[in-house]
C-alpha positions in Angstrom: -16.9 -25.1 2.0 -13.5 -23.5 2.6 -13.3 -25.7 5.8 -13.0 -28.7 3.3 -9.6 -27.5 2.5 -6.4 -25.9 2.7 -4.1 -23.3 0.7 -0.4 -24.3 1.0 2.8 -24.7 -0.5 3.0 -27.5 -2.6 6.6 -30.2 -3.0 6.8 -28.3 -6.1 7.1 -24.3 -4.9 4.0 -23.0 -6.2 0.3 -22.8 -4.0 -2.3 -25.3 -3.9 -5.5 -26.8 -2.4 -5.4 -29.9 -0.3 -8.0 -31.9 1.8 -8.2 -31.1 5.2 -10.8 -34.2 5.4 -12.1 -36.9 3.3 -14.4 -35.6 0.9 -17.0 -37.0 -0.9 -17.4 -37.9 -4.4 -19.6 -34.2 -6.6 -19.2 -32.4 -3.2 -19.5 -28.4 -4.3 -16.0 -27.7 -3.3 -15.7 -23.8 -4.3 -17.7 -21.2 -5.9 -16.1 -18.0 -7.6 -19.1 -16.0 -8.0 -18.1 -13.5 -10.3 -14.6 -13.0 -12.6 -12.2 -10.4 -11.5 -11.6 -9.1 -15.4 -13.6 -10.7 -18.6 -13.7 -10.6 -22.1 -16.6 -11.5 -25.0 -14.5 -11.8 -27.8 -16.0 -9.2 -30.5 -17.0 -11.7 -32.7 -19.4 -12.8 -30.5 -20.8 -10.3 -28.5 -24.0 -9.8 -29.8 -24.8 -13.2 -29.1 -23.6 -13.7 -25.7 -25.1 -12.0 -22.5 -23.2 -9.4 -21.8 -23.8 -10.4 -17.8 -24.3 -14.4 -17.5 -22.8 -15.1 -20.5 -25.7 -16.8 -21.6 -25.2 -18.2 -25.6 -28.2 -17.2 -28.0 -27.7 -20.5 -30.3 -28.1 -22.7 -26.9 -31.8 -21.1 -26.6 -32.7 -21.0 -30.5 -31.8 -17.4 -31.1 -29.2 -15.8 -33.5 -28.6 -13.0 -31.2 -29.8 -10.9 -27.9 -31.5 -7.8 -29.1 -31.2 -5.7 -25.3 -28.5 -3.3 -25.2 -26.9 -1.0 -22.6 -27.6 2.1 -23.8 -28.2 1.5 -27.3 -27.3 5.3 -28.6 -23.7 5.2 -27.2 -22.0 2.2 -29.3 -21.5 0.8 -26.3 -21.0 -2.8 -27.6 -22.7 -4.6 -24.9 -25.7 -6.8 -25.6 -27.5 -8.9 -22.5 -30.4 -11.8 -22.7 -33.3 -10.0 -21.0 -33.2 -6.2 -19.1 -32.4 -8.3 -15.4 -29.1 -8.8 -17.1 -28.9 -5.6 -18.4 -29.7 -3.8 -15.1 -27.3 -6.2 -12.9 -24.6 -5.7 -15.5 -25.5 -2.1 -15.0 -25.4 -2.2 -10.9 -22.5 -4.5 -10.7 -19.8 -3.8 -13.6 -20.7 -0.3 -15.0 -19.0 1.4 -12.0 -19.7 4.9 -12.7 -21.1 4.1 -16.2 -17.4 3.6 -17.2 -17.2 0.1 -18.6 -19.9 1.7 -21.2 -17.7 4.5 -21.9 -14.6 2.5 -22.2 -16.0 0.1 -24.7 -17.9 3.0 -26.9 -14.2 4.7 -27.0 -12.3 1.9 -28.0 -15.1 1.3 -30.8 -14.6 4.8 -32.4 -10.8 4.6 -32.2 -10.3 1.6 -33.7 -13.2 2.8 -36.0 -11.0 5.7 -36.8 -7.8 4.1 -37.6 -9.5 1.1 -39.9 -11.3 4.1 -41.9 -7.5 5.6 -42.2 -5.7 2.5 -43.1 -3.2 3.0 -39.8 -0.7 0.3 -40.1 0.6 -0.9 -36.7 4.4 -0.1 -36.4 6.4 -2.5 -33.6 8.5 -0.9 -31.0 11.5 -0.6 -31.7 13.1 -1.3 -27.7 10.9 -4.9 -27.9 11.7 -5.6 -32.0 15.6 -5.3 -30.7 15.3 -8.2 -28.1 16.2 -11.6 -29.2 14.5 -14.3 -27.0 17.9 -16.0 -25.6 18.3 -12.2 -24.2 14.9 -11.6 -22.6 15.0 -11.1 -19.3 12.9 -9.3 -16.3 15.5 -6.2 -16.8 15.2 -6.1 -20.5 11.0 -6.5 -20.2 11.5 -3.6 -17.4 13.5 -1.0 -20.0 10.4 -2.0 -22.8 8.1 -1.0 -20.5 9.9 2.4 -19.1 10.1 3.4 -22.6 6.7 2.9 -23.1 5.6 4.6 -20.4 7.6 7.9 -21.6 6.8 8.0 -25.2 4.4 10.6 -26.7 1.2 9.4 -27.7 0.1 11.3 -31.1 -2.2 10.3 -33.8 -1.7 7.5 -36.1 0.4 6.2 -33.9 -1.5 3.2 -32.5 -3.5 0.0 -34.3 -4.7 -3.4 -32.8 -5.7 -6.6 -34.3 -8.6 -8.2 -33.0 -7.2 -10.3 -30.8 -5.1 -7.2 -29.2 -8.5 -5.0 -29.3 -10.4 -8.2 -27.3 -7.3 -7.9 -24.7 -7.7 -4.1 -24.2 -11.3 -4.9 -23.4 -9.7 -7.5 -20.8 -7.5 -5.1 -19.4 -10.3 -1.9 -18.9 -12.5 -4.3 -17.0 -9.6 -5.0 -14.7 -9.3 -1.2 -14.5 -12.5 -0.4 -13.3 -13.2 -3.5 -11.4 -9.5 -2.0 -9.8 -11.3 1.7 -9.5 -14.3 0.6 -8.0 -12.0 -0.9 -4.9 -10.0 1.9 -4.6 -13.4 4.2 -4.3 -15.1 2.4 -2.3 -12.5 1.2 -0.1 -12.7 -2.2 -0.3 -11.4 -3.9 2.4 -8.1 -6.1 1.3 -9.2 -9.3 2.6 -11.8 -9.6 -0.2 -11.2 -12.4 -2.2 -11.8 -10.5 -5.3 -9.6 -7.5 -4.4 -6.4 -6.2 -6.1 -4.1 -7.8 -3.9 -5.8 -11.1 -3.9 -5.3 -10.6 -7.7 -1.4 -9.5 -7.3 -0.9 -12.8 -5.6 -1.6 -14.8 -9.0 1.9 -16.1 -10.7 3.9 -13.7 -12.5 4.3 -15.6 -16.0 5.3 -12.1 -17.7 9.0 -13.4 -18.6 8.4 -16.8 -19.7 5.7 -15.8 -22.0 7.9 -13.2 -23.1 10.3 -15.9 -23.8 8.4 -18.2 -25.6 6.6 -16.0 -27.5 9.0 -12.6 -27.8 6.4 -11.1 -30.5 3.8 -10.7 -27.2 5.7 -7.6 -26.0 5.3 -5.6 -29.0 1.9 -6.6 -28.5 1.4 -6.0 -25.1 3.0 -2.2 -25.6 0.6 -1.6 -28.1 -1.8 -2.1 -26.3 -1.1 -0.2 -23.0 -0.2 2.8 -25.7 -3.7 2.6 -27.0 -5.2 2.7 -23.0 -3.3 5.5 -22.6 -4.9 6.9 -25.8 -8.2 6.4 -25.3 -8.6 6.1 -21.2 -11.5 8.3 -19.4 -9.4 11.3 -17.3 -10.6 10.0 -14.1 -9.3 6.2 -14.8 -5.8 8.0 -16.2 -4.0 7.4 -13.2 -4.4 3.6 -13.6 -2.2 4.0 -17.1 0.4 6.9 -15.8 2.7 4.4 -15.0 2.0 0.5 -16.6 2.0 -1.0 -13.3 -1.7 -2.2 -13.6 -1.7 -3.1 -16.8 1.7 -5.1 -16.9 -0.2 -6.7 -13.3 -3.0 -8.0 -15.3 -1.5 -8.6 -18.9 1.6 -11.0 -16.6 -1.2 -12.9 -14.9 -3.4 -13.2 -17.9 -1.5 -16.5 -19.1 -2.1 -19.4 -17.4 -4.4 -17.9 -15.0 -7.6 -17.3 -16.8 -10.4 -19.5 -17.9 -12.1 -19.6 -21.4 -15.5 -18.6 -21.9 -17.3 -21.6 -23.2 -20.5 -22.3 -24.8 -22.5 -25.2 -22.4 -24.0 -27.2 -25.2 -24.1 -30.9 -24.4 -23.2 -32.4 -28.1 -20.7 -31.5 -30.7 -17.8 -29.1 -30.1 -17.8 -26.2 -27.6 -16.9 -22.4 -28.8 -14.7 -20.5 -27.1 -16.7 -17.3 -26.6 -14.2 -15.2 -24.3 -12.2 -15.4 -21.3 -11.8 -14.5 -17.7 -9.9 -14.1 -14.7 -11.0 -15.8 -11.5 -9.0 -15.2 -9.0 -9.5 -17.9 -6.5 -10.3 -20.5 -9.0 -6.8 -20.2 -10.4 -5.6 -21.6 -7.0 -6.8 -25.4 -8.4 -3.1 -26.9 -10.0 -2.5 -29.1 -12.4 0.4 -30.8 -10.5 3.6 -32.1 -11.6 4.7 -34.4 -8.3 5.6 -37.6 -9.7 6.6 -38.8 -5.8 2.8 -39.3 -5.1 -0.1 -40.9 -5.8 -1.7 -37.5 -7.7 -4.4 -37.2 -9.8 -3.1 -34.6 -12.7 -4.1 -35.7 -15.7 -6.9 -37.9 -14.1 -7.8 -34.7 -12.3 -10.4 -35.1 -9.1 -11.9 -31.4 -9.3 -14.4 -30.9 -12.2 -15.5 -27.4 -12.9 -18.9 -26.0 -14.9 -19.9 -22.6 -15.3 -23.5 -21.1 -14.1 -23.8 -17.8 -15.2 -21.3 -15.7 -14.3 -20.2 -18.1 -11.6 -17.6 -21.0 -11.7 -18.3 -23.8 -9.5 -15.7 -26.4 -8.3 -16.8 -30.3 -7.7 -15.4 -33.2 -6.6 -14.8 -36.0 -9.6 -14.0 -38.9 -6.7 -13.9 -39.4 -3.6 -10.5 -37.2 -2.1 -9.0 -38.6 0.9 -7.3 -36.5 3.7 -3.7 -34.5 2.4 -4.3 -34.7 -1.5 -3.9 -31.9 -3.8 -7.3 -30.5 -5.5 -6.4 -30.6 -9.0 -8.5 -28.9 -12.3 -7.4 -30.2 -15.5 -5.9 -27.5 -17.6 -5.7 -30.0 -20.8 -8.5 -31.7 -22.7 -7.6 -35.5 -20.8 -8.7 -37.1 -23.5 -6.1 -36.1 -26.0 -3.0 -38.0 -26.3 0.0 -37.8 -24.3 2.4 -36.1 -26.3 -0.3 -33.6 -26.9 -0.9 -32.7 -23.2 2.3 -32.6 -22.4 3.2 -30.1 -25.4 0.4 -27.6 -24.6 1.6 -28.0 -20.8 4.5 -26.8 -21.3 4.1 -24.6 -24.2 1.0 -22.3 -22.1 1.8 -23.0 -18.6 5.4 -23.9 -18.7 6.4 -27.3 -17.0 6.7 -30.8 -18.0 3.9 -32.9 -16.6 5.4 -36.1 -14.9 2.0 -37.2 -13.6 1.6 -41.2 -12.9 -0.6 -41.0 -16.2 1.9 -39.4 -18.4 5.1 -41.6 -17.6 2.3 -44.8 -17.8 1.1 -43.5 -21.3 4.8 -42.7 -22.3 6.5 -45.8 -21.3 7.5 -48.5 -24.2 4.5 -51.0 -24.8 6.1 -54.9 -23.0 4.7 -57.8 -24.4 1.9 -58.1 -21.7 0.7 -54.7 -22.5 0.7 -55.9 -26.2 -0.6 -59.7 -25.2 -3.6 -57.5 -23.6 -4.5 -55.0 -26.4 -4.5 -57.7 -28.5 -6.8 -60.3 -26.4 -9.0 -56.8 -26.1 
């Protein structure tokens, strides 16, 4: 399938994937077997498998009743024991994704039964967002990295508690490389990760409370991280990686059900999907937000098809947007989560004032 197309440089400075050949309409472009990080949001992990991410409701059930290791709080719930056992084989590397999750259960356990009230750090409450910038995000970070950690110190939401989850399967997804050597040229390794786009100091930007957040929550690694994984959060280089890549490169977790709305159930990091744009190039005829890449889930997997036929030199494009909703609102949550102003053929069509033929038509329609 990768002979189908081409990772380059696109007219607008980022990476992307273009045809190398004409390509037929549902060809199976890609397939990302497996996310490089994930999340079940709490909420809902007793009723999604903890491996596929198979949905209880979608098969008539309120909830999967198999559990890792049901004695250690472990938090992780699968659809039948060949989930269990692959999750097992495949993500409890050195049974510490179980141990991870049962720690961060007791903490925050802990500090709810003592009433611990998260207080903000002061180095991130002191920026202003017309001041942030990489050096002043670097400084937040430094201090972080040398402040004590003592009791009572430390308190997550449930959003922030979710992301910690995020970030310890990054860890030991990270750990299990580094043991066994994996060689760098595997398309879910580290490095492959490292090449995602930094969006640490816009996000900052736009939403200067995240950094306070984002400290909090390495504080709390630090807290609560096995001694053998310690050496990922020493320093906050791997978890300032992940938690700067986690915007606008990860997928949501959806539920596959056919009618009504879909739930959001989680979210994940695939590394090579997040190589699929949604481009900006108004110079060409592109498909943006008429995108010609679908994607679907199946299982753990995400596979990438074809919505048209793609000739020879065009851009593979994902929508990142519902494409239904209306122009205004694409554009807004464009630029507010991934930070450009779509300029697509569609948008400036949709945007443009109504002439009387337009208005001649709807009218006649």
């Amino acid at each position: 399938m990768d002979s189908l197309y081409q990772l380059r440089t696109t007219a607008y400075g980022c990476r992307g994937l273009f045809a190398l050949q004409p390509i037929p309409k549902d060809t199976l472009l890609h397939i990302c077997p497996t996310p490089y990080a994930s999340v079940i949001y709490r909420t809902f992990r007793k009723e999604v498998c903890g491996h596929c991410f198979a949905y209880a409701f979608e098969f008539n059930r309120n909830a999967w009743n198999v559990k890792y290791d049901a004695q250690a709080g472990n938090g992780v719930w699968f659809c039948g024991e060949m989930c269990r056992d692959l999750w097992a084989a495949e993500q409890n590397f050195g049974g510490f994704q179980a141990t991870m999750n049962a720690a961060v259960d007791r903490l925050d356990k802990s500090m709810k039964k003592n009433k611990m009230v998260p207080t903000p750090a002061p180095q991130s409450r002191a920026l202003g967002s017309e001041h942030i910038t990489l050096e002043s995000i670097d400084l937040a970070w430094k201090l972080a990295e040398e402040a004590k950690i003592g009791p009572g110190h430390i308190q997550l939401d449930e959003m922030e508690l979710d992301t910690a989850r995020f970030v310890i399967s990054a860890i030991i997804k990270r750990y299990g490389e580094d043991t066994l050597q994996a060689p760098a040229k595997n398309p879910l390794s580290w490095s492959k990760l490292l090449q995602l786009q930094n969006n640490e100091v816009m996000h900052v930007r736009t939403r200067p409370h995240i950094l306070d957040s984002h400290l909090r929550i390495y504080k709390f690694l630090r807290r609560i991280i096995h001694p053998i994984l310690h050496e990922y959060v020493k320093s906050s280089e791997t978890v300032r990686a992940v938690l700067a890549r986690d915007q606008g490169n990860v997928f949501g977790l959806w539920d596959m059900s056919t009618s009504g709305d879909s739930e959001m159930l989680g979210w994940s990091m695939y590394v090579s999907a997040s190589y699929f744009n949604h481009g900006i190039d108004r110079l060409v005829d592109r498909t943006d937000c008429s995108p010609n890449v679908r994607k679907a889930r199946s299982g753990r997997a995400l596979h990438f098809y074809t919505t048209r036929e793609v000739p020879t030199g065009e851009e593979l494009c994902i929508n990142y947007v519902e494409v239904h909703d209306p122009v205004k609102e694409r554009r807004e949550q464009l630029s507010r989560n991934w930070y450009f102003d779509c300029a697509c053929k569609r948008c400036e069509a949709e945007l443009a004032p109504a002439t009387p033929t337009d208005l001649g038509s709807r009218m006649l329609g």
